[in-house]
Backbone as ProteinMPNN parsed JSONL, in Angstrom:
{"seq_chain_A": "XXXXXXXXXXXXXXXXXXXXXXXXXXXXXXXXXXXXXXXXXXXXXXXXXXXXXXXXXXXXXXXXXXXXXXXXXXXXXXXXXXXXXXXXXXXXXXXXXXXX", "coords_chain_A": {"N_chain_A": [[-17.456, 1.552, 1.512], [-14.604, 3.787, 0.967], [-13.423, 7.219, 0.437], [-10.656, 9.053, -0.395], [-8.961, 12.196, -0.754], [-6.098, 14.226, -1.997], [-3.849, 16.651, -2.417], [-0.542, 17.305, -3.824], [2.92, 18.098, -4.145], [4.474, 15.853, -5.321], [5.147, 13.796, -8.356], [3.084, 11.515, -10.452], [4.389, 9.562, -10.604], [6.029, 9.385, -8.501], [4.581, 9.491, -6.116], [2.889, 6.74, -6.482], [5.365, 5.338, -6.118], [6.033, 5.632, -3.353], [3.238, 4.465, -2.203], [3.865, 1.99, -3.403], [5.934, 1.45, -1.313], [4.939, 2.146, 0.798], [2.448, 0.732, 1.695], [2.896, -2.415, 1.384], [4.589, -2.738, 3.507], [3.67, -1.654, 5.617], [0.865, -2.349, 5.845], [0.676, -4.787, 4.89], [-0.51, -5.231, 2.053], [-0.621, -6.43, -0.944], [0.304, -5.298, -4.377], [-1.684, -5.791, -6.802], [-2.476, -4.364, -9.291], [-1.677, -2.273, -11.449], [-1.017, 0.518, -13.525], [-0.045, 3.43, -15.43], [-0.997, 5.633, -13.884], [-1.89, 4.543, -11.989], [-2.617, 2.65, -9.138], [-3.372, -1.086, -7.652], [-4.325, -2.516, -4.295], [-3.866, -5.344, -2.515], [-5.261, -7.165, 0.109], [-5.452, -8.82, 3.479], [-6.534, -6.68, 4.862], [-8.323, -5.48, 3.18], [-9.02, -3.799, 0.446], [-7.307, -1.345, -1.453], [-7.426, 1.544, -3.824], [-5.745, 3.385, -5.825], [-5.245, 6.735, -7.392], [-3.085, 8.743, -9.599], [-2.777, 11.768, -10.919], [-1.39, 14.436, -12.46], [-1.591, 17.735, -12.462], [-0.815, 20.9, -13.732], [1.525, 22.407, -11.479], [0.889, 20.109, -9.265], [0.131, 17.259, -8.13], [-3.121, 15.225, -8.199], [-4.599, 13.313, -6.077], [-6.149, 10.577, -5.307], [-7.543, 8.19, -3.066], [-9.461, 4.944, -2.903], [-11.039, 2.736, -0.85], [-12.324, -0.632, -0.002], [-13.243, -0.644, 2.236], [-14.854, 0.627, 5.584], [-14.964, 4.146, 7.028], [-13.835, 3.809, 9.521], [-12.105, 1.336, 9.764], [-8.933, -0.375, 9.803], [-7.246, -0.133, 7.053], [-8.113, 2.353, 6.312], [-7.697, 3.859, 8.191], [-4.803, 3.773, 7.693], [-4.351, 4.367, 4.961], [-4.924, 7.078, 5.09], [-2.772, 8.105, 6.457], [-0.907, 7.531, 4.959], [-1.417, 9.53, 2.421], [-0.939, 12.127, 3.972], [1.745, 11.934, 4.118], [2.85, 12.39, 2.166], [4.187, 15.177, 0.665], [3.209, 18.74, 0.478], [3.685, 21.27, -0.965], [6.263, 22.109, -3.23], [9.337, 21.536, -1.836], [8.33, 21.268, 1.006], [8.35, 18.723, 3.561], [6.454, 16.551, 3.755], [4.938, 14.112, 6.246], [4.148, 13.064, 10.118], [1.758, 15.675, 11.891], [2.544, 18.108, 13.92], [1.727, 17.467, 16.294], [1.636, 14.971, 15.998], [2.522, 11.527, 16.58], [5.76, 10.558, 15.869]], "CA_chain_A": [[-16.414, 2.044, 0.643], [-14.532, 5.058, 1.504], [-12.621, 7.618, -0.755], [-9.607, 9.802, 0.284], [-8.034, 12.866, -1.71], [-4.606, 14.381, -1.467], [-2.997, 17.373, -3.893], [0.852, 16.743, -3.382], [3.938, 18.599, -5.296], [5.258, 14.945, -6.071], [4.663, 13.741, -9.643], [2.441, 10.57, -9.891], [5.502, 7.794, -10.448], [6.655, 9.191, -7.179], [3.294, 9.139, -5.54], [2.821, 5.025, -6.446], [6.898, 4.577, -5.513], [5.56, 6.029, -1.887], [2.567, 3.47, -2.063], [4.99, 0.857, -2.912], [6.854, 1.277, -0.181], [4.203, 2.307, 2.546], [0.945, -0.287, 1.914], [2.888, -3.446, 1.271], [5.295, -2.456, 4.264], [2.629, -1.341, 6.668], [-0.337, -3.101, 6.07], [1.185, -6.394, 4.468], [-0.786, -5.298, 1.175], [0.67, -6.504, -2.204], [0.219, -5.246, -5.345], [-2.568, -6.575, -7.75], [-2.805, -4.11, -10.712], [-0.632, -0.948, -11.639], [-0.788, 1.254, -14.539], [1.276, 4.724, -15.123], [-1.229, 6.194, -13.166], [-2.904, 3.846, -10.473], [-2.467, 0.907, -8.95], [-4.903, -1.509, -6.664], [-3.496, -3.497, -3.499], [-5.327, -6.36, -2.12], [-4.601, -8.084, 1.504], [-6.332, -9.332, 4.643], [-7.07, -5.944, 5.301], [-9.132, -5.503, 2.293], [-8.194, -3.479, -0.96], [-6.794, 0.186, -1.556], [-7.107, 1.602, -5.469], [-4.664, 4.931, -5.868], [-4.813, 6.964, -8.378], [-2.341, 9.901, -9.263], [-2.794, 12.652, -11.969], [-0.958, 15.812, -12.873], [-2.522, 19.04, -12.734], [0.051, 21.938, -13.26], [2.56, 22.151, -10.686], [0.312, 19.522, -8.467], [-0.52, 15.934, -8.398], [-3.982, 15.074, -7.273], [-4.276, 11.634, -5.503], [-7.761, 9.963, -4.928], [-7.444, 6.464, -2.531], [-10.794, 4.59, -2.439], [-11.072, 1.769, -0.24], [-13.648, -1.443, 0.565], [-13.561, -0.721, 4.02], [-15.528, 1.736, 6.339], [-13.716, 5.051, 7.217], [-13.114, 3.055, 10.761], [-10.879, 0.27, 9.641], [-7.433, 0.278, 9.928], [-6.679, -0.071, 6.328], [-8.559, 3.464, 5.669], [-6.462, 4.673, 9.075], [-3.182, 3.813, 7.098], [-4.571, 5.133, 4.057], [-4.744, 8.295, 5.287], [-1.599, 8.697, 7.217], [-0.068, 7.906, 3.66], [-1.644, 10.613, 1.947], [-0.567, 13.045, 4.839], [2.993, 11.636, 4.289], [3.064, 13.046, 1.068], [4.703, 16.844, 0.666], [1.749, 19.484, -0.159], [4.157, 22.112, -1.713], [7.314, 21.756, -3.419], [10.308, 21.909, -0.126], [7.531, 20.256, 2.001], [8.732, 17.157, 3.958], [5.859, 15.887, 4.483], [4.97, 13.068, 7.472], [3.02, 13.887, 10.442], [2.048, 16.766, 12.063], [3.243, 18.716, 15.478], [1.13, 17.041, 17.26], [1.46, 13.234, 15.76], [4.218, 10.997, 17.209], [6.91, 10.042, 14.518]], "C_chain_A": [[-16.145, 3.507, 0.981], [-13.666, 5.629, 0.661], [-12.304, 9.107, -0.448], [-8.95, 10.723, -0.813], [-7.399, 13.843, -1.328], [-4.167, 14.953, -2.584], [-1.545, 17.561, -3.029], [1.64, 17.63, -4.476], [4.477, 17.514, -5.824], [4.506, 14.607, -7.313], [3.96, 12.045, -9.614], [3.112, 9.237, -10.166], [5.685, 8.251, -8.86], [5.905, 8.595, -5.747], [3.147, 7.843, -5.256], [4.314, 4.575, -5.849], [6.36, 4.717, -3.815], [4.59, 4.922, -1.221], [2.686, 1.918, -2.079], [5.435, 0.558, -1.825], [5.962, 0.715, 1.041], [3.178, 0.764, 2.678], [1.961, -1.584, 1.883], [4.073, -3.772, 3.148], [4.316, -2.367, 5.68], [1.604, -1.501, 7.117], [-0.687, -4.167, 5.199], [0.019, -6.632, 2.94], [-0.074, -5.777, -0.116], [-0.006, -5.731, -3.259], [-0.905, -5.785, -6.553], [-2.517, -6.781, -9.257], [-2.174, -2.598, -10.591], [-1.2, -0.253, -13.221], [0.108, 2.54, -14.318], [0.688, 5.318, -13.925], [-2.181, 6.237, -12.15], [-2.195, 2.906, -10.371], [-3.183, 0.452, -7.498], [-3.826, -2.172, -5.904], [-4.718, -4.063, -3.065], [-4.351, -6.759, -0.585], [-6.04, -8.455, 1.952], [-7.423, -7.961, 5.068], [-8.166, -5.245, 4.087], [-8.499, -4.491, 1.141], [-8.605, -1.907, -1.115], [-7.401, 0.489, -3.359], [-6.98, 3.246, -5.279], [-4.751, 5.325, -7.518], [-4.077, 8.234, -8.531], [-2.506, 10.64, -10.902], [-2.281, 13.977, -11.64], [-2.022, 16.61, -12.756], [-1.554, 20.342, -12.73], [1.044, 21.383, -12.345], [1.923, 21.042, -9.719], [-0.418, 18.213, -8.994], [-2.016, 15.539, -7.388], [-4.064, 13.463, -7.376], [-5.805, 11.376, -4.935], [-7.396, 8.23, -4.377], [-9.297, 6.11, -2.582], [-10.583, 3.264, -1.796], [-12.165, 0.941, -0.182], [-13.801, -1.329, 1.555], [-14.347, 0.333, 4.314], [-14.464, 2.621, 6.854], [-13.367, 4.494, 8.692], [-12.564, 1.815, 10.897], [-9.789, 0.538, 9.684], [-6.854, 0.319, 8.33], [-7.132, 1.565, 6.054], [-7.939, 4.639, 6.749], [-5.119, 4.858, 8.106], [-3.076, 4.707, 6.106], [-4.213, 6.328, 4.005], [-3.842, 8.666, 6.036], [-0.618, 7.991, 5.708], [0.013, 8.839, 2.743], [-1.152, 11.745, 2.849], [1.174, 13.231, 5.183], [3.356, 12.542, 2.978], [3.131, 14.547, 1.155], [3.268, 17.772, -0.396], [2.397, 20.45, -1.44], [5.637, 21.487, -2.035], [8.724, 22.36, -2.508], [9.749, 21.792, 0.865], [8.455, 18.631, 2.654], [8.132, 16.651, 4.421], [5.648, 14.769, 5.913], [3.968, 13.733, 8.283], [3.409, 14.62, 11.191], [2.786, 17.484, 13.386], [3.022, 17.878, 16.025], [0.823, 15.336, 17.095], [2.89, 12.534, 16.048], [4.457, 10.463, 15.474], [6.947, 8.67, 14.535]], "O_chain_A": [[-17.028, 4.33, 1.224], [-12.992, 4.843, -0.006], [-13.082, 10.049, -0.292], [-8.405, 10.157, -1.76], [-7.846, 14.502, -0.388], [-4.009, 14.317, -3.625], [-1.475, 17.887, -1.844], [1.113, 17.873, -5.561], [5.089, 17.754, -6.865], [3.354, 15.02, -7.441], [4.371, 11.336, -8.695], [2.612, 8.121, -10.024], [5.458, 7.391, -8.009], [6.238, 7.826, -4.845], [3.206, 7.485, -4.079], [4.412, 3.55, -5.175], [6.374, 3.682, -3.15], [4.815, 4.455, -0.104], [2.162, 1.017, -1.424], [5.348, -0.575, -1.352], [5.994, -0.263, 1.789], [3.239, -0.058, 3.592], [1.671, -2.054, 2.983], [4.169, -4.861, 3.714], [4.445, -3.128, 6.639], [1.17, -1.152, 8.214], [-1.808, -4.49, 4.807], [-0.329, -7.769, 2.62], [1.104, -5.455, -0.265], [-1.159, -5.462, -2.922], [-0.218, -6.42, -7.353], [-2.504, -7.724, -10.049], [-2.292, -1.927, -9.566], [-1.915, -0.992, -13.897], [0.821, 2.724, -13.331], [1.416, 5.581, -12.968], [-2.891, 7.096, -11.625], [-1.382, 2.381, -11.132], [-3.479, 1.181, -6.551], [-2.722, -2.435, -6.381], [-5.9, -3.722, -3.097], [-3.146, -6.639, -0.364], [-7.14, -8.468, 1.401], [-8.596, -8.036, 5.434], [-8.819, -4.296, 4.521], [-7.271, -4.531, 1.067], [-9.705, -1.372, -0.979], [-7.767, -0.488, -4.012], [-7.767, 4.06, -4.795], [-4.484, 4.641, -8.506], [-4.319, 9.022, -7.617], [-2.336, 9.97, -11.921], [-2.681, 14.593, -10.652], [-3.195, 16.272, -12.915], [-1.493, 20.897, -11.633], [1.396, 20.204, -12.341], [2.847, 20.934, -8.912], [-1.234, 18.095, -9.907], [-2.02, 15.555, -6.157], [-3.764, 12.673, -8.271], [-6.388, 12.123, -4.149], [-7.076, 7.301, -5.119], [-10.176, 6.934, -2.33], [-9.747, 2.598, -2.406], [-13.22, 1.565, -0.295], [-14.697, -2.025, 2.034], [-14.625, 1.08, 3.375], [-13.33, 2.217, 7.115], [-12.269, 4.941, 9.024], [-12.514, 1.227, 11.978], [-9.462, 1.723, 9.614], [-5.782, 0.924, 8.31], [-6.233, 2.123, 5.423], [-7.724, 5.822, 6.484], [-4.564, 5.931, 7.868], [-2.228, 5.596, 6.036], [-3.412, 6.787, 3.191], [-4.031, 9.81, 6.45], [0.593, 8.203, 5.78], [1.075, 9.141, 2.198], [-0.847, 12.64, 2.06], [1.766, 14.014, 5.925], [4.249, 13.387, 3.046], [2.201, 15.159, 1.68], [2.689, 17.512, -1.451], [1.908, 20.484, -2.569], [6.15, 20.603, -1.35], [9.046, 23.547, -2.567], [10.365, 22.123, 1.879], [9.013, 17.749, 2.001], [8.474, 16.071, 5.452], [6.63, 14.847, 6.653], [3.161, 14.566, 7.871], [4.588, 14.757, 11.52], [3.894, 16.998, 13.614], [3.972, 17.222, 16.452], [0.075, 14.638, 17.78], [4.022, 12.94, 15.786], [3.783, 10.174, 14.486], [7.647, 8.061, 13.726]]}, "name": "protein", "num_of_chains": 1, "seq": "XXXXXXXXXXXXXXXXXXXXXXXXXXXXXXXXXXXXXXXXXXXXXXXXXXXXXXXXXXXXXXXXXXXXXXXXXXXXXXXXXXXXXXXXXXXXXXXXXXXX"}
């Protein structure tokens, strides 16, 4: 089990809309279990659980995974958290040196 954290200027609906998009899109995860301010995905590749909380101007984001940090779901993981904008007028994605 491995467990990933990420302070972001987005607010934590936007955060899970992002996780929407990316995990079921990118690593054929669905959906399990949601609340305002988590939600779990399950697949083949084994199961994500996001959670997003306020803090001031900054949302902190904690992924934990069933996998080992050398699976590919805990690769994706973390190139979703790195997608996410750090400051507010950030456009997040990756960095210089990561292909698009």
């Amino acid at each position: 089990m491995a467990g990933y954290q990420r302070k972001t200027a987005l607010s934590p609906s936007e955060v899970l809309s992002e996780a929407e998009d990316f995990l079921p899109r990118i690593v054929g995860l669905a959906r399990s279990n949601n609340s305002g301010h988590s939600a779990t995905y399950d697949g083949a590749e084994g199961t994500v659980t996001l959670t997003a909380h306020r803090h001031g101007a900054y949302t902190d984001v904690v992924a934990t995974t069933d996998q080992l940090r050398t699976s590919r779901l805990d690769y994706e993981v973390q190139k979703l958290l790195n997608l996410l904008p750090y400051e507010p007028g950030d456009l997040g994605g990756p960095g210089s040196g990561d292909p698009t």
